[in-house]
mmCIF entry with sequence, helices, sheets and N, C-alpha, C, O atoms, coordinates in Angstrom:
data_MODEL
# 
_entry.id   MODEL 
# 
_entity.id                         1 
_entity.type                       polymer 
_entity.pdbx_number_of_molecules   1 
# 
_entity_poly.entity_id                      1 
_entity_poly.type                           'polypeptide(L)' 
_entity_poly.nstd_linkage                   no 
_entity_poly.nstd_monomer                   no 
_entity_poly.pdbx_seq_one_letter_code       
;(UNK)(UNK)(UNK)(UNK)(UNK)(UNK)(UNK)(UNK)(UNK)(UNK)(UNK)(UNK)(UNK)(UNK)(UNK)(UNK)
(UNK)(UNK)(UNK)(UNK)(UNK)(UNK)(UNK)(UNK)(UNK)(UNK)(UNK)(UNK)(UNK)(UNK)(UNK)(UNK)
(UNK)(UNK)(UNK)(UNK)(UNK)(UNK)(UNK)(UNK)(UNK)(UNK)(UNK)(UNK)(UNK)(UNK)(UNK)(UNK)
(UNK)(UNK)(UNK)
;
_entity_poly.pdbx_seq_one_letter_code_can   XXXXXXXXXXXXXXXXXXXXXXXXXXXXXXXXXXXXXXXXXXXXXXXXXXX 
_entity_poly.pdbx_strand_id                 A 
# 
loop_
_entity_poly_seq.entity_id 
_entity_poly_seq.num 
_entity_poly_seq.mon_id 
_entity_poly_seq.hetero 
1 1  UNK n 
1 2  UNK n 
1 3  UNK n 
1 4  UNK n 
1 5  UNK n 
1 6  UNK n 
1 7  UNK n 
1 8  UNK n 
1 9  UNK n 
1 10 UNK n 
1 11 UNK n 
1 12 UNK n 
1 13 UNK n 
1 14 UNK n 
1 15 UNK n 
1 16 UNK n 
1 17 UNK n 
1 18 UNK n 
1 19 UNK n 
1 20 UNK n 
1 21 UNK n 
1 22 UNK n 
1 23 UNK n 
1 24 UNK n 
1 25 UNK n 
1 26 UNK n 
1 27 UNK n 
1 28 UNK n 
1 29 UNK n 
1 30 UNK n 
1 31 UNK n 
1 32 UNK n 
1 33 UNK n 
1 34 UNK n 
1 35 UNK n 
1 36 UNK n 
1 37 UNK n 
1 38 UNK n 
1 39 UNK n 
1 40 UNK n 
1 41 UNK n 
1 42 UNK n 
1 43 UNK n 
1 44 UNK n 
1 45 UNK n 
1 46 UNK n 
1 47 UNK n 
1 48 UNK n 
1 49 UNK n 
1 50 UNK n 
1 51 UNK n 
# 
_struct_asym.id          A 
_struct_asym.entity_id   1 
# 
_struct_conf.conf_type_id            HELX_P 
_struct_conf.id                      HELX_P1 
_struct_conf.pdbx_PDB_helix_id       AA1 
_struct_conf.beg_label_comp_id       UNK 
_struct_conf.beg_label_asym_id       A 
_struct_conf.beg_label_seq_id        2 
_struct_conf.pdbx_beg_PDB_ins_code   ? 
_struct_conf.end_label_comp_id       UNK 
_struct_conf.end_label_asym_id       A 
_struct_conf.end_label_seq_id        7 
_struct_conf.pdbx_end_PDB_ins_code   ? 
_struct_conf.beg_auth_comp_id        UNK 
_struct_conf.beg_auth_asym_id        A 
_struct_conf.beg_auth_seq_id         2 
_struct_conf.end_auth_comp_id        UNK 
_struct_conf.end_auth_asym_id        A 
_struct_conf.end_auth_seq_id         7 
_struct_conf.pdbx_PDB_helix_class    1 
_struct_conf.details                 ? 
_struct_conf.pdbx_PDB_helix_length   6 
# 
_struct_conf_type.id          HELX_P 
_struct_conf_type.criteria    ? 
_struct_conf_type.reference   ? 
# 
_struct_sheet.id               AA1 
_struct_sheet.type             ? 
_struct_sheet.number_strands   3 
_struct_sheet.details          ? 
# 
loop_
_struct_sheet_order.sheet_id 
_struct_sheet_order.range_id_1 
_struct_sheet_order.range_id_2 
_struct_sheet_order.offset 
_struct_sheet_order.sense 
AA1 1 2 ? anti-parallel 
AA1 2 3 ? anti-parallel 
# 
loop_
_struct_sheet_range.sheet_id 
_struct_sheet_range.id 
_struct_sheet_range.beg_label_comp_id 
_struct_sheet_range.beg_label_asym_id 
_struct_sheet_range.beg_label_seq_id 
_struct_sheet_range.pdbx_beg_PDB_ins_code 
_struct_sheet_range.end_label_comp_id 
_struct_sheet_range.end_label_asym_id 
_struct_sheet_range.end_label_seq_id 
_struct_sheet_range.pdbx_end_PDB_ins_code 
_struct_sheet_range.beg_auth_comp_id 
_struct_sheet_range.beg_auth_asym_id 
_struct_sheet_range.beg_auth_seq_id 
_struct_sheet_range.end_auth_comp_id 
_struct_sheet_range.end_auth_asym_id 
_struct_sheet_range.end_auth_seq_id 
AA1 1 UNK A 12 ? UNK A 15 ? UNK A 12 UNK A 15 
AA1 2 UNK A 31 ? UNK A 34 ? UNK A 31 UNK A 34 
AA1 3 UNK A 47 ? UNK A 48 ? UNK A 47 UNK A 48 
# 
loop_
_atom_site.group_PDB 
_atom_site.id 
_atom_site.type_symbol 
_atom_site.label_atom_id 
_atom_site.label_alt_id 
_atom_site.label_comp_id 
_atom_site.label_asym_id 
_atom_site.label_entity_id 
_atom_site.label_seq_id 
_atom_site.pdbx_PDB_ins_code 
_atom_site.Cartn_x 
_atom_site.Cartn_y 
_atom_site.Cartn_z 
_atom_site.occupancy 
_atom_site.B_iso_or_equiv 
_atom_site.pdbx_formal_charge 
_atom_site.auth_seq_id 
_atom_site.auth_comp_id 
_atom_site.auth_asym_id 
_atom_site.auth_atom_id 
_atom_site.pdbx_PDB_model_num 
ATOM 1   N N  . UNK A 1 1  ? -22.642 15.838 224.053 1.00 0.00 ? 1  UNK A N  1 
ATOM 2   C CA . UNK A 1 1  ? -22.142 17.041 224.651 1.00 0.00 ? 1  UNK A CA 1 
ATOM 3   C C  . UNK A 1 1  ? -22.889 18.264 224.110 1.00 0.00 ? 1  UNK A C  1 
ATOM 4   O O  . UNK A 1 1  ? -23.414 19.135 224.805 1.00 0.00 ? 1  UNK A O  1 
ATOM 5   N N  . UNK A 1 2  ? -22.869 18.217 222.967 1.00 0.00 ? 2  UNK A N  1 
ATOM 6   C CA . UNK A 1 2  ? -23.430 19.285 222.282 1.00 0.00 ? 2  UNK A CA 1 
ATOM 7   C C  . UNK A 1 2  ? -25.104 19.600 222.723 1.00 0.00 ? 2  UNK A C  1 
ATOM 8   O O  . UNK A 1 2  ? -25.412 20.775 222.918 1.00 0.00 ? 2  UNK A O  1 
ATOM 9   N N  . UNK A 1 3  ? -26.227 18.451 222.879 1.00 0.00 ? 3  UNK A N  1 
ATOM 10  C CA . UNK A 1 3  ? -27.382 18.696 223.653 1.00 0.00 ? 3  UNK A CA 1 
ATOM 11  C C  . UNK A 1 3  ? -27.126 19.235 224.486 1.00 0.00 ? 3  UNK A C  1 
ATOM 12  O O  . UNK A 1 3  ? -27.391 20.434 224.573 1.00 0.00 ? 3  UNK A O  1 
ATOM 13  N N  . UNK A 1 4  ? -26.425 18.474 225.551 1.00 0.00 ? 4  UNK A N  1 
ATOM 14  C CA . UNK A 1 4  ? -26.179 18.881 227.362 1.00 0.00 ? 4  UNK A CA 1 
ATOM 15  C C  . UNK A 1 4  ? -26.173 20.557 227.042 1.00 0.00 ? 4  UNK A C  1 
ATOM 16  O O  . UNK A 1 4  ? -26.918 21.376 227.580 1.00 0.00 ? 4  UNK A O  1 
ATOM 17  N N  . UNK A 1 5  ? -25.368 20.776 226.251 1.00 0.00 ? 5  UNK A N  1 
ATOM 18  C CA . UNK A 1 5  ? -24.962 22.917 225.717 1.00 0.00 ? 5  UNK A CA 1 
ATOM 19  C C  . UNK A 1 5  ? -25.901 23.332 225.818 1.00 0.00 ? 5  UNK A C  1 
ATOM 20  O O  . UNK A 1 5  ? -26.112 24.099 226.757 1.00 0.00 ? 5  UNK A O  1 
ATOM 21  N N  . UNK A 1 6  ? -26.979 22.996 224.828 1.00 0.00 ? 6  UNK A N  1 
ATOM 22  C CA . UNK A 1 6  ? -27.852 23.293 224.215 1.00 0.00 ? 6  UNK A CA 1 
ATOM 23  C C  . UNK A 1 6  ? -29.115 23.829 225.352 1.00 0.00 ? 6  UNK A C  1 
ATOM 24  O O  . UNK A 1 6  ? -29.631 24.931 225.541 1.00 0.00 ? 6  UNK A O  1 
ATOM 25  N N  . UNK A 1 7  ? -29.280 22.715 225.871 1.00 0.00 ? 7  UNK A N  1 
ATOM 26  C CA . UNK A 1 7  ? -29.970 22.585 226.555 1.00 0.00 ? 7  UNK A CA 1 
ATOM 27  C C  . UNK A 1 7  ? -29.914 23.381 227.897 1.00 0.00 ? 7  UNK A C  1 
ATOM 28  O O  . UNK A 1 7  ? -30.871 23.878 228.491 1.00 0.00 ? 7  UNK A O  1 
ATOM 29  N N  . UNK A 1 8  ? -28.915 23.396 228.165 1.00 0.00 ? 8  UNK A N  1 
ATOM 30  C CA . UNK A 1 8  ? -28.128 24.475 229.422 1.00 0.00 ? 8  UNK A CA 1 
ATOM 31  C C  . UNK A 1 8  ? -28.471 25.843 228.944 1.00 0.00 ? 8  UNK A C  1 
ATOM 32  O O  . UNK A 1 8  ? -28.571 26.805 229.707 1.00 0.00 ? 8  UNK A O  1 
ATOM 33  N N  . UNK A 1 9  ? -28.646 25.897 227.670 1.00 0.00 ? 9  UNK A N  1 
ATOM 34  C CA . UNK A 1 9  ? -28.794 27.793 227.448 1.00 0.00 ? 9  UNK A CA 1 
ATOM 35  C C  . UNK A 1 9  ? -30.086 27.570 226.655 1.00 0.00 ? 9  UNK A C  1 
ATOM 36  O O  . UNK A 1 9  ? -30.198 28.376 225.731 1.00 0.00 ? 9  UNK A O  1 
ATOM 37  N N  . UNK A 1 10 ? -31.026 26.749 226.761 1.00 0.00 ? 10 UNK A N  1 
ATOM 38  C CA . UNK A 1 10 ? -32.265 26.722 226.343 1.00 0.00 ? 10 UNK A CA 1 
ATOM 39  C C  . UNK A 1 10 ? -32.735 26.927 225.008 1.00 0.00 ? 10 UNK A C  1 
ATOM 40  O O  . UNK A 1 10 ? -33.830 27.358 224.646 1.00 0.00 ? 10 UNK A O  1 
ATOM 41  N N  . UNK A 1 11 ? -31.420 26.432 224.096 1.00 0.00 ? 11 UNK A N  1 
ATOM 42  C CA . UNK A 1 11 ? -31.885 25.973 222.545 1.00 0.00 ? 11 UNK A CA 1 
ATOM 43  C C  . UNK A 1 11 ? -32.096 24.359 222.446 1.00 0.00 ? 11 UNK A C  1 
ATOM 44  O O  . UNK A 1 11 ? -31.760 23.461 223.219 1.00 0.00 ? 11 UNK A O  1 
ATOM 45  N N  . UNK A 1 12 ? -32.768 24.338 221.223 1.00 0.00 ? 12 UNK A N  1 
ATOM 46  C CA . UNK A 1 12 ? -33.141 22.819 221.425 1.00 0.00 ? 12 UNK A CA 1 
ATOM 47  C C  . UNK A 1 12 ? -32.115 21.867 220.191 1.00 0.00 ? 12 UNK A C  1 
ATOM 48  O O  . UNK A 1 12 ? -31.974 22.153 219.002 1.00 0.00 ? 12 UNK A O  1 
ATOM 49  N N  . UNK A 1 13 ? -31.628 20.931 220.789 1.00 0.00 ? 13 UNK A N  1 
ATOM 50  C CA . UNK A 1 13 ? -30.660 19.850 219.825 1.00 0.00 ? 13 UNK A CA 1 
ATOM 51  C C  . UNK A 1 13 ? -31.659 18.919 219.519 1.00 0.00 ? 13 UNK A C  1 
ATOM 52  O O  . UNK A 1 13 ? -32.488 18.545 220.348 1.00 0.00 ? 13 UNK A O  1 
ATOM 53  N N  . UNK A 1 14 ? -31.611 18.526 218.343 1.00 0.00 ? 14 UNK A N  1 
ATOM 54  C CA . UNK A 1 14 ? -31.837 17.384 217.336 1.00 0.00 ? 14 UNK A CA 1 
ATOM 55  C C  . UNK A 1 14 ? -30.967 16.572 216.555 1.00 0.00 ? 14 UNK A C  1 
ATOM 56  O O  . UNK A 1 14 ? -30.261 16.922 215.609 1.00 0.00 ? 14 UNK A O  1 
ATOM 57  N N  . UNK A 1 15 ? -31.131 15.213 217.169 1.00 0.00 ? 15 UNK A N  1 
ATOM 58  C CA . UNK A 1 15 ? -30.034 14.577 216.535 1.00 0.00 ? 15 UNK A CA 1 
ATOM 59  C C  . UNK A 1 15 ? -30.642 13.886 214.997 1.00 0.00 ? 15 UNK A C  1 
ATOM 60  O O  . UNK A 1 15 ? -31.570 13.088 214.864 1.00 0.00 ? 15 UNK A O  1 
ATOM 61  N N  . UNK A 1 16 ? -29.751 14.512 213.908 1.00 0.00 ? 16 UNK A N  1 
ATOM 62  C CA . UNK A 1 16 ? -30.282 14.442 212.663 1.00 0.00 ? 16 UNK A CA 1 
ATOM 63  C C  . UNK A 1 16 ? -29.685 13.059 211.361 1.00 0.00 ? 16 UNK A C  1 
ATOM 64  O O  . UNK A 1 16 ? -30.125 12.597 210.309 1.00 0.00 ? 16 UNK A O  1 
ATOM 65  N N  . UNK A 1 17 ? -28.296 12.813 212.365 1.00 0.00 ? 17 UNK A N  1 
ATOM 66  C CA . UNK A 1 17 ? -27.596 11.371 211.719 1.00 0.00 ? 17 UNK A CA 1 
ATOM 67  C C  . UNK A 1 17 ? -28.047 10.685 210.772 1.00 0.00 ? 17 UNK A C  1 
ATOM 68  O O  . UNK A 1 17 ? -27.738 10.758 209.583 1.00 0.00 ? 17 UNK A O  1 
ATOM 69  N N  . UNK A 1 18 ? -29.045 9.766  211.451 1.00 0.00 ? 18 UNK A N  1 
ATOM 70  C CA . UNK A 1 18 ? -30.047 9.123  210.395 1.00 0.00 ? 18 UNK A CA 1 
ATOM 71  C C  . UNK A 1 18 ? -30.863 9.767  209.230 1.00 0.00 ? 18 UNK A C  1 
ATOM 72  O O  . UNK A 1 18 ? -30.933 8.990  208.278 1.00 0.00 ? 18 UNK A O  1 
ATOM 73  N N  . UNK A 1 19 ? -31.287 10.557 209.090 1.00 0.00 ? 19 UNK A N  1 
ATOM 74  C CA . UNK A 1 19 ? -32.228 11.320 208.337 1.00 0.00 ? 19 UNK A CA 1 
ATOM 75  C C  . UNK A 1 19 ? -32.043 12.271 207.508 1.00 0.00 ? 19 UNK A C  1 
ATOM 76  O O  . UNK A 1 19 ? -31.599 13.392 207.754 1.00 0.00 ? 19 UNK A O  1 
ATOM 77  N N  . UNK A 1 20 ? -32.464 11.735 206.270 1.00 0.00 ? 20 UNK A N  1 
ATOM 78  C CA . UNK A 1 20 ? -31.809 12.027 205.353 1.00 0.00 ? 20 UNK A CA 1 
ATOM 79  C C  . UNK A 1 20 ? -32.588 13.825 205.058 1.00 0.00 ? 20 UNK A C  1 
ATOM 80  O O  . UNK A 1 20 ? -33.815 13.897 205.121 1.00 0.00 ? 20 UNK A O  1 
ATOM 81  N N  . UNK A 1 21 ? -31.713 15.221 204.736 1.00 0.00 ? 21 UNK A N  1 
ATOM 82  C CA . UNK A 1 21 ? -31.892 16.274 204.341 1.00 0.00 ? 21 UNK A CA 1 
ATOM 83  C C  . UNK A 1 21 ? -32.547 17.101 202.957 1.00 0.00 ? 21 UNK A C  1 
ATOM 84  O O  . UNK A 1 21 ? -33.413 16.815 202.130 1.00 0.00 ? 21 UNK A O  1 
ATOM 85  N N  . UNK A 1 22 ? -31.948 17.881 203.106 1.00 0.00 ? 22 UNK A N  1 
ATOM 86  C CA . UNK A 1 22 ? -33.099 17.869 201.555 1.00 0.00 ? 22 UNK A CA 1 
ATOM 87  C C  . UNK A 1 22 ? -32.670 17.563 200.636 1.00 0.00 ? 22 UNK A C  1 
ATOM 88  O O  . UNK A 1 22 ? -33.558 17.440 199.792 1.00 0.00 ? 22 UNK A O  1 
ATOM 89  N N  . UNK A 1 23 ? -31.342 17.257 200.118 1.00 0.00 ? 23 UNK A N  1 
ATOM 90  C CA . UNK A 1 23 ? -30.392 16.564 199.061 1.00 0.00 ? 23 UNK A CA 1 
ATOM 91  C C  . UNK A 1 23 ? -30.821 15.406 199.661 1.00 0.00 ? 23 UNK A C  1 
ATOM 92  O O  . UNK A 1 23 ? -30.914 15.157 200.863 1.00 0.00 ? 23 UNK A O  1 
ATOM 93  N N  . UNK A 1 24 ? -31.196 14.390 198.239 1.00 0.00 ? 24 UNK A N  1 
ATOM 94  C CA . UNK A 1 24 ? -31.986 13.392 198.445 1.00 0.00 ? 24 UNK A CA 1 
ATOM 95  C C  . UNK A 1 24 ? -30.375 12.235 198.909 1.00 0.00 ? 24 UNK A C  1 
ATOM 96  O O  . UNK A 1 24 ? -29.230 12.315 198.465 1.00 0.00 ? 24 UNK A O  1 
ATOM 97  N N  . UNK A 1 25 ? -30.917 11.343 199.852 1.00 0.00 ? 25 UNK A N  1 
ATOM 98  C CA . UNK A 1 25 ? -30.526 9.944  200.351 1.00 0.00 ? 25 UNK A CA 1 
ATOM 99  C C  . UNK A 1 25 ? -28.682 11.257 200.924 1.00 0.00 ? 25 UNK A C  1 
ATOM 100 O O  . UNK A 1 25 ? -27.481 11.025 200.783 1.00 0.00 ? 25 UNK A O  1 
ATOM 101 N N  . UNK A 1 26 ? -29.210 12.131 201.351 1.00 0.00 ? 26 UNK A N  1 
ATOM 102 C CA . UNK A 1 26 ? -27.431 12.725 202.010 1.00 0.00 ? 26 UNK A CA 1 
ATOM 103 C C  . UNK A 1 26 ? -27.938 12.828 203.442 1.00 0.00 ? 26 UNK A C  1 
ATOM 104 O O  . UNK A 1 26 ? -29.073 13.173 203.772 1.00 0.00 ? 26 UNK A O  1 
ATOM 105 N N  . UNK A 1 27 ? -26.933 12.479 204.246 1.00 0.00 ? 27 UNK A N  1 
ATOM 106 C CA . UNK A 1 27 ? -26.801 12.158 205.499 1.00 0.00 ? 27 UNK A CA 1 
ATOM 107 C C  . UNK A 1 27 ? -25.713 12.865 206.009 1.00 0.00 ? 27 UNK A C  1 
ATOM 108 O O  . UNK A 1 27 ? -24.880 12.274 206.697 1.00 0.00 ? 27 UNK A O  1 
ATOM 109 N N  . UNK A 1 28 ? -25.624 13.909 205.790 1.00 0.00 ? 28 UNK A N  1 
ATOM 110 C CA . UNK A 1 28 ? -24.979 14.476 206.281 1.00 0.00 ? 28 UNK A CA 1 
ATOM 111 C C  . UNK A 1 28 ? -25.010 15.616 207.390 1.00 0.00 ? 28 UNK A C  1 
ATOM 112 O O  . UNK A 1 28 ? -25.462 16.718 207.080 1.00 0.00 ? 28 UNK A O  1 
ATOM 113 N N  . UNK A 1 29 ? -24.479 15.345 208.838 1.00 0.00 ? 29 UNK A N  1 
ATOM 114 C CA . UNK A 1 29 ? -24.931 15.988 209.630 1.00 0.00 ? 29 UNK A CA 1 
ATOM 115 C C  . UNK A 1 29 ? -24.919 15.434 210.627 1.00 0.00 ? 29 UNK A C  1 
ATOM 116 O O  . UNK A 1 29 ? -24.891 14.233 210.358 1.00 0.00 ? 29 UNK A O  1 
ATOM 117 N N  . UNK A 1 30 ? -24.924 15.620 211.926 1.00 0.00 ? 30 UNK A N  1 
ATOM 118 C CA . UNK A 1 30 ? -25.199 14.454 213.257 1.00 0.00 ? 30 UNK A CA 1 
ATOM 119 C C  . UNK A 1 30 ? -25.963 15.528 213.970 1.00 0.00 ? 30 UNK A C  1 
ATOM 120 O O  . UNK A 1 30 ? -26.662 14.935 214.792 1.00 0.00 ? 30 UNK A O  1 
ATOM 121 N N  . UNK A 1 31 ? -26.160 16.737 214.052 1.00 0.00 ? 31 UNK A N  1 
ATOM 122 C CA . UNK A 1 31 ? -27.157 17.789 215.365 1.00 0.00 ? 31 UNK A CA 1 
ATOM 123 C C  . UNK A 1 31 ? -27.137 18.631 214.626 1.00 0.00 ? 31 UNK A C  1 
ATOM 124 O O  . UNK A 1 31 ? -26.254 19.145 213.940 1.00 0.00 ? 31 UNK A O  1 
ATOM 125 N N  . UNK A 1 32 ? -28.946 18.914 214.868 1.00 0.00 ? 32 UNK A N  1 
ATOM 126 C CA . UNK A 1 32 ? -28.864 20.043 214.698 1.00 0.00 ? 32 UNK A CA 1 
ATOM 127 C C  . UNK A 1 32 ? -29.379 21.208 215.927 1.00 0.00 ? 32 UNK A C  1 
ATOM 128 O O  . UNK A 1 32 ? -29.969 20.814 216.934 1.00 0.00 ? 32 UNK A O  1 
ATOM 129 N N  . UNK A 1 33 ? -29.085 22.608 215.704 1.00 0.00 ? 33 UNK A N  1 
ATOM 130 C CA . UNK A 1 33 ? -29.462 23.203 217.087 1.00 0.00 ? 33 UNK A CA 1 
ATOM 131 C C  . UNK A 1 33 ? -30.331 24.477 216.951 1.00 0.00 ? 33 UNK A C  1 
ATOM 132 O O  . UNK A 1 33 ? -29.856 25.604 216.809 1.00 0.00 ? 33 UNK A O  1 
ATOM 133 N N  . UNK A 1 34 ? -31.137 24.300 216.987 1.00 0.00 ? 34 UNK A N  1 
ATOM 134 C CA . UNK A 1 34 ? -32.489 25.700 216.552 1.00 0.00 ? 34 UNK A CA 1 
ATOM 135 C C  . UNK A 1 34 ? -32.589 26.533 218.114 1.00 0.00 ? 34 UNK A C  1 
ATOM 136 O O  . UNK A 1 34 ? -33.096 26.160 219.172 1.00 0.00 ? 34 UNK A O  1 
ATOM 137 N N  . UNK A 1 35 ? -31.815 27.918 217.715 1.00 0.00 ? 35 UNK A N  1 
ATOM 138 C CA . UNK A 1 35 ? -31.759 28.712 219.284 1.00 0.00 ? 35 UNK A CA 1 
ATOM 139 C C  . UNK A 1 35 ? -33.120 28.917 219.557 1.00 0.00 ? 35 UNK A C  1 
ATOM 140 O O  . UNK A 1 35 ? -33.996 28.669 218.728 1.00 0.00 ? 35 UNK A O  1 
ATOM 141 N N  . UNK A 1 36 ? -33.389 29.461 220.943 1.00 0.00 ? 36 UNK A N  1 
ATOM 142 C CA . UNK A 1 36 ? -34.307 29.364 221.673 1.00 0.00 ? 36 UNK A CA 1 
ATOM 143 C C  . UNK A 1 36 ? -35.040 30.773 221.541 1.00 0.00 ? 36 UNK A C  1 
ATOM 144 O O  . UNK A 1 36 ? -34.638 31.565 220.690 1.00 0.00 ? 36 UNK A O  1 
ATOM 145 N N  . UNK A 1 37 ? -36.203 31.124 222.444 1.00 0.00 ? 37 UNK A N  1 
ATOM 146 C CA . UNK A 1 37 ? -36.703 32.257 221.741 1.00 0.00 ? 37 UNK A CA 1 
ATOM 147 C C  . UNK A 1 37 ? -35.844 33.570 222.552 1.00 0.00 ? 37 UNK A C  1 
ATOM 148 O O  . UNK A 1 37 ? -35.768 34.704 222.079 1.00 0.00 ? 37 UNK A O  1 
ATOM 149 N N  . UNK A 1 38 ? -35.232 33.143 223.857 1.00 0.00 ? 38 UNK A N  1 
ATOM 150 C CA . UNK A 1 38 ? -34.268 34.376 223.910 1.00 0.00 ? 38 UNK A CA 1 
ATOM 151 C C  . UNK A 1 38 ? -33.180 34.871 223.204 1.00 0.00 ? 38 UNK A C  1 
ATOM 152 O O  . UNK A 1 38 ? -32.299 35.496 223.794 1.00 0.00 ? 38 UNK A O  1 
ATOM 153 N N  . UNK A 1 39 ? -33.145 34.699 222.217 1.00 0.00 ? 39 UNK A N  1 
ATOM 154 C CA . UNK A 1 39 ? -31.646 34.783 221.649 1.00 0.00 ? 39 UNK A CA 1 
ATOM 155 C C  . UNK A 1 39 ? -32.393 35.509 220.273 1.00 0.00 ? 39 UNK A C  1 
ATOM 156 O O  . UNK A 1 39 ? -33.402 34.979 219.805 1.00 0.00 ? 39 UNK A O  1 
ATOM 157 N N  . UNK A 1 40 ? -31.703 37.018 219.536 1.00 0.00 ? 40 UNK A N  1 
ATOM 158 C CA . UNK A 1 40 ? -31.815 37.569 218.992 1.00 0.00 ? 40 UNK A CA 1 
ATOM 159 C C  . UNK A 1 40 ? -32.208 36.985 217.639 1.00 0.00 ? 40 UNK A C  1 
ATOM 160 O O  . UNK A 1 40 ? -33.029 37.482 216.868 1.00 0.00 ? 40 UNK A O  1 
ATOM 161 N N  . UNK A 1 41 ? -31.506 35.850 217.453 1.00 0.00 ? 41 UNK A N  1 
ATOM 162 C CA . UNK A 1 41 ? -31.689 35.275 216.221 1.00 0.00 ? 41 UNK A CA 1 
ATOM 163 C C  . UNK A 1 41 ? -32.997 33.227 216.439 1.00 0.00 ? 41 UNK A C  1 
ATOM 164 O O  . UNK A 1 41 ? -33.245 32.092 216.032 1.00 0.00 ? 41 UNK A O  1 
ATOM 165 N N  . UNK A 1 42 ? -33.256 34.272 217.352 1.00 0.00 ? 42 UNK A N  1 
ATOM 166 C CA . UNK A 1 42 ? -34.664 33.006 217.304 1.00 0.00 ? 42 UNK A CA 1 
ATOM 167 C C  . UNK A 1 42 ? -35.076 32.059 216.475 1.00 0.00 ? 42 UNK A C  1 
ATOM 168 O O  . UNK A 1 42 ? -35.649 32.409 215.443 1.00 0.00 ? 42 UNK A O  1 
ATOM 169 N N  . UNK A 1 43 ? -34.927 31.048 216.678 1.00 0.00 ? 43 UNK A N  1 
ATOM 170 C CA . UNK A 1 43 ? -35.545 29.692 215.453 1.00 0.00 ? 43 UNK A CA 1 
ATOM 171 C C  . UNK A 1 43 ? -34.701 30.162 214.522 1.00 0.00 ? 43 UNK A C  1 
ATOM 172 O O  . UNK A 1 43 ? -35.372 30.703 213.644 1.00 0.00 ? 43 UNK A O  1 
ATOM 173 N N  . UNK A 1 44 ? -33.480 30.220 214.274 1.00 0.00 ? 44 UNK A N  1 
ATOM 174 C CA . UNK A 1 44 ? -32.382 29.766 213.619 1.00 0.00 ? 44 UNK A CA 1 
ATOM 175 C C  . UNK A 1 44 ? -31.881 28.828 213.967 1.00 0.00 ? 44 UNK A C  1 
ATOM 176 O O  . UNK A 1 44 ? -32.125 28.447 215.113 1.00 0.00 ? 44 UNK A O  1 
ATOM 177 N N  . UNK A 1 45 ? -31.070 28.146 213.213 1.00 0.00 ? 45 UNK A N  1 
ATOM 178 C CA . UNK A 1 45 ? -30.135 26.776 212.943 1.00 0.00 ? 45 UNK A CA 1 
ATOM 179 C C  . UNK A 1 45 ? -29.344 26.534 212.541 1.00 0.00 ? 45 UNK A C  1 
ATOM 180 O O  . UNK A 1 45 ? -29.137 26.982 211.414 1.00 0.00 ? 45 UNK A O  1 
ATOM 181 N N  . UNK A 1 46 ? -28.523 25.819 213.050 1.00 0.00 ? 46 UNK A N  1 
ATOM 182 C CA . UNK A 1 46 ? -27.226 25.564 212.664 1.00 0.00 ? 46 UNK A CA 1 
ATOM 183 C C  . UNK A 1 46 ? -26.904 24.006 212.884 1.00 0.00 ? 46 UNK A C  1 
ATOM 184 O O  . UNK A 1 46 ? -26.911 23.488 214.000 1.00 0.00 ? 46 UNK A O  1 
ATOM 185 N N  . UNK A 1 47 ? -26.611 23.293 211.649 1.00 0.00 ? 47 UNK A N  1 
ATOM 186 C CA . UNK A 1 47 ? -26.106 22.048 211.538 1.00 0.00 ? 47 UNK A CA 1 
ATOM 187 C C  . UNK A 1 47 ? -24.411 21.803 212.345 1.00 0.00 ? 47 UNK A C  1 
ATOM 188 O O  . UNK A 1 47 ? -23.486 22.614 212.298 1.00 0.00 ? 47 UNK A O  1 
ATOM 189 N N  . UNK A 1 48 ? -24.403 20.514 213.013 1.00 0.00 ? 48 UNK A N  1 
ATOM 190 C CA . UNK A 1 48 ? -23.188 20.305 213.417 1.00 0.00 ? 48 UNK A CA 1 
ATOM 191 C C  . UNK A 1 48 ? -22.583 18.843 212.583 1.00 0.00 ? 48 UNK A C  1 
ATOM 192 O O  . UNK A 1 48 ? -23.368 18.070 212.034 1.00 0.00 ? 48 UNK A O  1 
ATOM 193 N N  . UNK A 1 49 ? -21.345 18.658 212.592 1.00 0.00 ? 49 UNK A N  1 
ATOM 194 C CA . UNK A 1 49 ? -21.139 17.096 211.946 1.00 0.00 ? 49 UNK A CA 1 
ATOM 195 C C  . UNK A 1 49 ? -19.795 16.844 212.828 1.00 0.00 ? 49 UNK A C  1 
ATOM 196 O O  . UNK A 1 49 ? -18.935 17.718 212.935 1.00 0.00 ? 49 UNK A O  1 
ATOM 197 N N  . UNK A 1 50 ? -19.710 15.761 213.354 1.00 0.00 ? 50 UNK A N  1 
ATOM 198 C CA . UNK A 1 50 ? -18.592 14.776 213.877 1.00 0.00 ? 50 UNK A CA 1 
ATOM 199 C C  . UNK A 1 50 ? -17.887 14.630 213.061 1.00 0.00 ? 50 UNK A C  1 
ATOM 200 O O  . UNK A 1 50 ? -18.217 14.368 211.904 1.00 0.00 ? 50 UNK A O  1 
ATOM 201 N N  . UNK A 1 51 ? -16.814 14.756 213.445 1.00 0.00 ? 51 UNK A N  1 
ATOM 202 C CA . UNK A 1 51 ? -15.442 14.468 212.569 1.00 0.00 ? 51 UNK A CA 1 
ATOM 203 C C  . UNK A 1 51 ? -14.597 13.556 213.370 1.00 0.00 ? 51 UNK A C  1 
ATOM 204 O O  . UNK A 1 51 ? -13.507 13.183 212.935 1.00 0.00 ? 51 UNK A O  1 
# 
């Protein structure tokens, strides 16, 4: 769901689940979403996690 969003307002989702962050072997996280270049805060990010 969260891509389909993403993608509809032209930021890009990455699904990050598997792969581990910069705290070594932590997995924490399932998307992440880096806004697009219209949006004031350009190539920012924001992690999401399933609960």
């Amino acid at each position: 769901m969260l891509r389909d969003l993403s993608q509809k307002a032209g930021d890009l989702a990455t699904t990050t689940g598997n792969s581990t962050g910069r705290t070594r072997n932590c997995k924490v996280g399932d998307v992440v979403i880096e806004l697009g270049p219209e949006h004031v805060a350009a190539g920012r990010s924001q992690g999401f996690r399933r609960l």
